[in-house]
SEZAVO-96049 format. One line per 5 residues: number of its first residue (from 1); their letters; for each residue x, y, z of C-alpha. Coordinates in Angstrom, 3 decimals, padded with zeros to 6 digits, always signed. Each point is the difference from the previous one (the first is absolute). Layout:
<atoms>
NUM) A) X,Y,Z | ...
</atoms>
This chain:
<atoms>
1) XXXXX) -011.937,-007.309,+016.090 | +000.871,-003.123,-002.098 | +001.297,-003.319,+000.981 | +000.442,-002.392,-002.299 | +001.405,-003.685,-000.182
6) XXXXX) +000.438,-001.450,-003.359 | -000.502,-003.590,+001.022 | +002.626,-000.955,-002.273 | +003.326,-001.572,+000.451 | +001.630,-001.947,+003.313
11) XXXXX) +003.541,+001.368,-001.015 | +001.544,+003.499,+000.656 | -002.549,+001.651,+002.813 | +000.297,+004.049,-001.167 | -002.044,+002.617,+001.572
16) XXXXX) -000.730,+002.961,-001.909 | -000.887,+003.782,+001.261 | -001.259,+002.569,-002.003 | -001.038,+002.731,+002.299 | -001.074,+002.573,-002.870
21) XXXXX) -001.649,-002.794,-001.985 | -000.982,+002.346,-003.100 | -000.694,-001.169,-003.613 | +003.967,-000.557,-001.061 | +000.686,-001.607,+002.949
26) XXXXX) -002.749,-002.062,-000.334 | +000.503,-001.441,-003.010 | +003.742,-000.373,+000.817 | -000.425,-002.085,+002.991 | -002.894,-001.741,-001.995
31) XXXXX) +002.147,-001.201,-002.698 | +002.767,-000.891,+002.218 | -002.170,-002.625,+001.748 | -001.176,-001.442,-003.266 | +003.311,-000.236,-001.354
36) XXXXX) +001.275,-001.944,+003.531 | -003.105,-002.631,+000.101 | +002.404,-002.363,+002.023 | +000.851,+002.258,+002.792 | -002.128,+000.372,+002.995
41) XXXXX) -001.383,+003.942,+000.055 | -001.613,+001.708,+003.107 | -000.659,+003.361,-001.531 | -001.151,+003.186,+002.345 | -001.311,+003.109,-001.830
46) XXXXX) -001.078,+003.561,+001.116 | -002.597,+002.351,-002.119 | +001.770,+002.582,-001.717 | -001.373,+003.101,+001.837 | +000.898,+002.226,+003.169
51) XXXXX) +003.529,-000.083,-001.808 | +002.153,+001.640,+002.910 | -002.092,-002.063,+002.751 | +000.502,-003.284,-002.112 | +003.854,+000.413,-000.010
56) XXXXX) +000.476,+000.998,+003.243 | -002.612,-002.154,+001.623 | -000.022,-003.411,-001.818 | +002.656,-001.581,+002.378 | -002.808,+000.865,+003.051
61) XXXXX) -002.500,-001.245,-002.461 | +001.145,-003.328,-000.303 | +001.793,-000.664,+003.129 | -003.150,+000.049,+001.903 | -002.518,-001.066,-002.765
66) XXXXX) +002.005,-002.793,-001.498 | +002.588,-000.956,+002.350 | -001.074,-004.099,-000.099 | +000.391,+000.145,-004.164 | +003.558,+001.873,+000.862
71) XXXXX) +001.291,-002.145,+002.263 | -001.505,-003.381,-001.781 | +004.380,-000.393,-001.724 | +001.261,+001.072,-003.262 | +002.788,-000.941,-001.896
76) XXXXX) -000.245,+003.495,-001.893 | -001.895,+003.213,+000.723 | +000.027,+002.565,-003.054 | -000.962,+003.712,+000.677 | -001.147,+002.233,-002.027
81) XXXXX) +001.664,+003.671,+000.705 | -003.078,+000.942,+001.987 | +000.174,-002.215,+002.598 | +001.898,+001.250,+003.438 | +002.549,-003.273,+000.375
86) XXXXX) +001.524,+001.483,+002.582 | -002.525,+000.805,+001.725 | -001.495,-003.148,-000.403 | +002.725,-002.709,+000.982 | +000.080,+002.040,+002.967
91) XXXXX) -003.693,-000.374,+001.114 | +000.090,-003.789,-001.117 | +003.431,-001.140,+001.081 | -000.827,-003.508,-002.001 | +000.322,+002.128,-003.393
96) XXXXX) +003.758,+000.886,+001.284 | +001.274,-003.211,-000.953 | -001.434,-000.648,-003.633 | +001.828,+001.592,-002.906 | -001.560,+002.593,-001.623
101) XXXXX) -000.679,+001.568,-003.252 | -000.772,+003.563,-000.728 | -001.205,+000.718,-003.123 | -000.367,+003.962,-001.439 | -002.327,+000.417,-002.179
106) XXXXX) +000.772,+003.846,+000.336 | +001.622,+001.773,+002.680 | -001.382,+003.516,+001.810 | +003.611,+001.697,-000.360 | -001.128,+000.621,-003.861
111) XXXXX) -003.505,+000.216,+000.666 | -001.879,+003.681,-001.060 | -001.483,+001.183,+003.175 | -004.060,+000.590,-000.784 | +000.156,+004.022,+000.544
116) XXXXX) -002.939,-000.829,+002.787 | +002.229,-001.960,+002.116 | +001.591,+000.677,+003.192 | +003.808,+000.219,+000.219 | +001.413,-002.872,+001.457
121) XXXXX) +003.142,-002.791,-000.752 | -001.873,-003.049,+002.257 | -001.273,-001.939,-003.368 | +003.655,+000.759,-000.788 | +001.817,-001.320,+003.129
126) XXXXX) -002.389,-003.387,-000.216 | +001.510,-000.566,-003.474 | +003.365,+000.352,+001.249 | -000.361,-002.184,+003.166 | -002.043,-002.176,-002.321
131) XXXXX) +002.979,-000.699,-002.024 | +002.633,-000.117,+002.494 | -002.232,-002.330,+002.135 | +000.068,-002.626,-003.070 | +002.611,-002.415,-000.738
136) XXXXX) -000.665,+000.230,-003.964 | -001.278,+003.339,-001.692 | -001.397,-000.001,-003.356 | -000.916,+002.904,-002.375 | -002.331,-000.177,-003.013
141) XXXXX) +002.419,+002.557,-002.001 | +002.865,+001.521,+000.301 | -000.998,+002.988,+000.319 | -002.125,-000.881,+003.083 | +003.442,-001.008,+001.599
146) XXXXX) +002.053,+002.635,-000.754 | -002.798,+002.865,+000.858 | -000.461,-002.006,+002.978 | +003.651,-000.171,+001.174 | +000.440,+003.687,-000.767
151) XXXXX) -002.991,+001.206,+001.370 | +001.025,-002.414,+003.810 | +003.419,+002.001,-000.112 | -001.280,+003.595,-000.894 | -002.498,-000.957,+002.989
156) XXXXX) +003.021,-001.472,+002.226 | +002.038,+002.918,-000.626 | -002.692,+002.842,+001.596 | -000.183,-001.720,+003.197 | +001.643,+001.868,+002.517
161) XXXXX) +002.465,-002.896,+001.700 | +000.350,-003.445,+000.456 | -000.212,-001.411,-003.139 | +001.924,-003.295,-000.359 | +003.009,+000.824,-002.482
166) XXXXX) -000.912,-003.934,-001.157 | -003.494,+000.481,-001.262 | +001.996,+001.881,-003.356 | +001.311,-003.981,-000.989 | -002.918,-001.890,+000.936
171) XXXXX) -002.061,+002.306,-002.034 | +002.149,-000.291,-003.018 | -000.185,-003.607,+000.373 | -003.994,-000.160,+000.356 | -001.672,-001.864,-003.064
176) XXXXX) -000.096,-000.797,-003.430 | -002.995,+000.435,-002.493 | -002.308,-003.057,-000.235 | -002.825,+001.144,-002.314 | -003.998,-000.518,+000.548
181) XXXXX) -000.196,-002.419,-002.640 | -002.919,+000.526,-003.059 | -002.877,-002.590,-000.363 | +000.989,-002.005,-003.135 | -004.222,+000.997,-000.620
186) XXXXX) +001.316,+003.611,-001.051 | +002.023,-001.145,-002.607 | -002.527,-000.053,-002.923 | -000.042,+001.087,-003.333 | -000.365,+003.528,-000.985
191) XXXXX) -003.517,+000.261,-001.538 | -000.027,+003.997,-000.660 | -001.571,+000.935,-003.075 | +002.141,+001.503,-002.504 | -002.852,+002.464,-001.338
196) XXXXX) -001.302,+002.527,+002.181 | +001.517,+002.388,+002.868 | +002.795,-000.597,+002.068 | -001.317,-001.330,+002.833 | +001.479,+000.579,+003.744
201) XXXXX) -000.689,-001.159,+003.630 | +000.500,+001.363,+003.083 | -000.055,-003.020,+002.305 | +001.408,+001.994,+003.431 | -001.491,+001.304,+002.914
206) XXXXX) -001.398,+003.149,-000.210 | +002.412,+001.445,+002.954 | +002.616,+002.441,+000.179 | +002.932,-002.064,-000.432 | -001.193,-000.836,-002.889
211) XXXXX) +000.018,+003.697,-001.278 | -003.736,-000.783,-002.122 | +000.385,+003.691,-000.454 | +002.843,+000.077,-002.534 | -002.023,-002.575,-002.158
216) XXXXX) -002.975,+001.803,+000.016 | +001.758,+003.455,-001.295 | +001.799,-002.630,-002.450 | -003.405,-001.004,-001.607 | -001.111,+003.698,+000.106
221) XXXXX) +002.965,+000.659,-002.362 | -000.446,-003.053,-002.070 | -004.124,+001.582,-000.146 | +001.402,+003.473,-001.000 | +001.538,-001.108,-002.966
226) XXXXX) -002.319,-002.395,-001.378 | +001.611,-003.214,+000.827 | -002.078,-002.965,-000.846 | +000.106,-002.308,+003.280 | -002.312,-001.553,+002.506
231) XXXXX) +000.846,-001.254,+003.929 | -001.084,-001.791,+002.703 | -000.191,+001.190,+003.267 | +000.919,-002.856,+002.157 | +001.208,-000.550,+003.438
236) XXXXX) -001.319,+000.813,+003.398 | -001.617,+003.329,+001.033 | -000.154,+001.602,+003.820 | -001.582,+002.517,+001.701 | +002.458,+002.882,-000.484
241) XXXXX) +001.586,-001.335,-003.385 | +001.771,+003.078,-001.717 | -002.059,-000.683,-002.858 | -003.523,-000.144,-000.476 | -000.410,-002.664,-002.485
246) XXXXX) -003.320,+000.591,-000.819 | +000.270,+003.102,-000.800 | +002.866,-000.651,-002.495 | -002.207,-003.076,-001.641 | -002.711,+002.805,-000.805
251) XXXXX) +002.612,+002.884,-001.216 | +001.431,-002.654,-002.084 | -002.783,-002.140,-001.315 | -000.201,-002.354,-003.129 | +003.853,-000.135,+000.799
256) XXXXX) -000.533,-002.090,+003.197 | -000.474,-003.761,-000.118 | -000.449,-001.700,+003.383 | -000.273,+001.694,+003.438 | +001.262,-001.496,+003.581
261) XXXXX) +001.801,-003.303,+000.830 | -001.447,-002.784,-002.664 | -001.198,-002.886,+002.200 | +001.486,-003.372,-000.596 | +003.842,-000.762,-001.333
266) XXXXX) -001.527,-001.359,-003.144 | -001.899,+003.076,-000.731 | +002.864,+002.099,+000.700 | +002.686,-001.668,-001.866 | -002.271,-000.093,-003.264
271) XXXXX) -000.254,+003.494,+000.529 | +004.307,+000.593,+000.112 | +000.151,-002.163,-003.024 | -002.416,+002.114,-001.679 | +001.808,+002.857,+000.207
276) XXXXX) +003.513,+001.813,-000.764 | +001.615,+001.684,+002.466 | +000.145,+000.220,+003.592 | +000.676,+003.165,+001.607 | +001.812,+000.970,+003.363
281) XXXXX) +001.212,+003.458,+001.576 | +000.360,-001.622,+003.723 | +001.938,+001.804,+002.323 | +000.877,-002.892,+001.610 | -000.321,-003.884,-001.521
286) XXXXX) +002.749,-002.496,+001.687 | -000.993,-002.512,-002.513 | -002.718,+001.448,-002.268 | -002.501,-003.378,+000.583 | -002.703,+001.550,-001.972
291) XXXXX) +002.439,+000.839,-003.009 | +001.687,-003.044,-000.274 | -003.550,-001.837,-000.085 | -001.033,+001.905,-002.768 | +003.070,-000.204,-002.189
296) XXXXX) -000.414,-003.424,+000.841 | -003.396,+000.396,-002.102 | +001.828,+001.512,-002.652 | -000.393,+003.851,+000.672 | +002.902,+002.076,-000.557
301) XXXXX) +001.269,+001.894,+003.032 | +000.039,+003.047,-000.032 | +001.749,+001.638,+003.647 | +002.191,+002.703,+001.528 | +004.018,-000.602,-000.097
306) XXXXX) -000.105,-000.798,+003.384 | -000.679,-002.391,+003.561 | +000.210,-003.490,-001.049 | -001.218,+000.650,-004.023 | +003.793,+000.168,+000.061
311) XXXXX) +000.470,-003.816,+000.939 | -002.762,-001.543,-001.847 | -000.954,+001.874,-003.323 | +002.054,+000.778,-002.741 | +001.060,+003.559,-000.425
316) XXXXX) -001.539,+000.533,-003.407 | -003.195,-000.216,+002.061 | +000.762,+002.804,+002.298 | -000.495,+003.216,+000.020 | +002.037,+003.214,+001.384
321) XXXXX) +000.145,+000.129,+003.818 | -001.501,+003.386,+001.105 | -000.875,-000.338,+003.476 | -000.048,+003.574,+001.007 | -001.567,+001.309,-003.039
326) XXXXX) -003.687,-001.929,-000.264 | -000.741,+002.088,-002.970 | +003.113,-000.315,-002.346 | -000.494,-003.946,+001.359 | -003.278,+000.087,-001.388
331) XXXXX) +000.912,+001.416,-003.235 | +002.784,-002.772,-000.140 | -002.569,-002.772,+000.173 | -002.409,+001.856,-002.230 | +002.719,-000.173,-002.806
336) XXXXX) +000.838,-003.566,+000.557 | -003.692,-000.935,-000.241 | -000.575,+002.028,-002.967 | +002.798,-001.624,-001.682 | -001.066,-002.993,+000.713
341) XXXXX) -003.396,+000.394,-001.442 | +001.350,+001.516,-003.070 | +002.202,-003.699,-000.121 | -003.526,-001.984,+000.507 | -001.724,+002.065,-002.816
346) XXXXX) +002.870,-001.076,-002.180 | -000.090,-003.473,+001.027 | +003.549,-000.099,+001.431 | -000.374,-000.072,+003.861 | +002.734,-001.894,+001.474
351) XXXXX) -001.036,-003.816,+002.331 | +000.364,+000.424,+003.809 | +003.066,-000.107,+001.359 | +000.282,-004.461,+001.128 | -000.058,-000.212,+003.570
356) XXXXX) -000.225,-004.145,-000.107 | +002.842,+000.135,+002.467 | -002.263,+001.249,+002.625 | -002.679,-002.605,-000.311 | -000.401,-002.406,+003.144
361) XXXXX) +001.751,-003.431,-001.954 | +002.982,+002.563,-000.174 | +000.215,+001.203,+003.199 | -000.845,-003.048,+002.374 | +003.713,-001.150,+000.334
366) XXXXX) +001.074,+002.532,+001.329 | -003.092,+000.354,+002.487 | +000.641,-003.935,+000.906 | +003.401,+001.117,+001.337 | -001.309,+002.708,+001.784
371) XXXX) -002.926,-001.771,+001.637 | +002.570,-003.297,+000.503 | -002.647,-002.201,-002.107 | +002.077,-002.555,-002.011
</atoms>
């Protein structure tokens, strides 16, 4: 468990909670402190494991672990989606009274259920009293709202009575989309080489929301007919991962450059700027972090017609939405990939789409007027 005071500024006093305090979240809350030096951060973090015990039990957590830090007065408290407000304000009364932000990074309504887990809408109520429980709610996309308003009334409408006819309007009013800002340190210049193969990345967990399987039968097609590429295998790995990684480094040899997470930001941003395209088939992405960093590097994106792709990236840079039908899907990003080596060999592959308007510099005003920091 973290706690963490940056030592900083005597102005605004903001506590932050991230109760699920996993690697986008991290840097998220990360950059958000740098960018506010002047205000005065208390920051509380959980370890992102235990996922359906750290939603449910975070507000016990801290209420009796780190009651003195939340009653020590805040101008501000920001929550992430993870955290149990409601449940919290209620076992420290002294939170009641300071104005809080929640702040989805994704929401569980549109969140692929793990085929493993057990059936259950509690990580899904905490959202919703999460947001209700807030004065301001923010979203990271659009999609992430609307999925997450939809999803709260679908929910709303299956229970059996006693659901307040209001909670339709307040959750039509809940939040507008406040980005995670991008690092200005991702914004470098593309240094792919033009000779060679096309090269791709796979910066993702290896999980199955991240479907891994449809990009592996992808580069199986792109093998069978004698497409000249090589990849990188990034991104975390678990026990239980639907694909043994490994095992598709050996079956696809010479073709594979690096294997696991690259240690370091340096090291890993030299690697996106040496190569072309980044590659998604997520089944669920309410922002698409990991894209947007590497287009950011210069690699073309290269993602499904769907989630949030559909706020952020151009739609020359999707391709067709096949949700049900992982092999025709695969055979959809085969062909785009194909094509796009084809376009390298001739020496006409297109920039990266220009997400400057993402960067941190562009996105602080409106996070100043969110956070009340002049």
């Amino acid at each position: 468990m973290g706690h963490a005071d940056n030592g900083g500024g005597e102005g605004r006093r903001i506590l932050l909670l991230s109760a699920y305090d996993a690697v986008s979240h991290r840097r998220w809350r990360e950059g958000l402190v740098a960018a506010f030096p002047e205000a005065a951060w208390t920051v509380l973090t959980l370890p992102p494991r235990h996922f359906r015990w750290r939603i449910r039990g975070n507000s016990l957590t801290w209420a009796f672990e780190q009651r003195a830090t939340l009653e020590a007065g805040y101008d501000l408290v920001i929550a992430t989606s993870m955290v149990d407000l409601a449940g919290l304000r209620g076992l420290v009364p002294a939170l009641a009274a300071t104005p809080a932000l929640a702040y989805f990074h994704e929401n569980q309504f549109a969140y692929p259920e793990s085929p493993h887990a057990h059936p259950s809408n509690e990580h899904r109520v905490v959202n919703l009293y999460t947001a209700l429980a807030a004065e301001v709610v923010r979203f990271n996309s659009a999609f992430n709202r609307d999925t997450f308003r939809a999803g709260a009334r679908a929910l709303l409408a299956r229970m059996p009575d006693a659901v307040p006819g209001a909670l339709d309007a307040e959750l039509g009013a809940l939040g507008s989309v406040l980005s995670v800002p991008l690092d200005v340190a991702w914004f470098r210049p593309d240094t792919a080489p033009a000779e060679g193969p096309l090269t791709l990345v796979w910066p993702h967990r290896w999980e199955h929301d991240k479907a891994p399987e449809r990009f592996v039968a992808a580069l199986e097609q792109l093998v069978a007919r004698g497409v000249d590429f090589r990849v990188h295998l990034l991104g975390q790995q678990f026990r239980g991962s639907p694909v043994d990684v490994a095992a598709l480094a050996e079956r696809l040899g010479e073709r594979v450059g690096e294997v696991g997470p690259v240690a370091g930001d340096d090291a890993f941003r030299a690697l996106l700027q040496a190569s072309h395209v980044v590659v998604s088939t997520a089944l669920h992405d309410f922002q698409g972090l990991a894209v947007q960093e590497a287009v950011a590097a210069g690699c073309r994106p290269v993602v499904p017609d769907r989630l949030a792709y559909r706020d952020f990236i151009p739609a020359e840079w999707r391709y067709p939405d096949d949700l049900d039908n992982p092999e025709a899907e695969a055979t959809a990003l085969a062909d785009r990939l194909e094509a796009l080596a084809a376009a390298h060999g001739r020496g006409e592959l297109s920039p990266a789409p220009d997400l400057a308007w993402l960067a941190w510099p562009e996105q602080r005003p409106a996070w100043a007027e969110a956070l009340g920091v002049a």
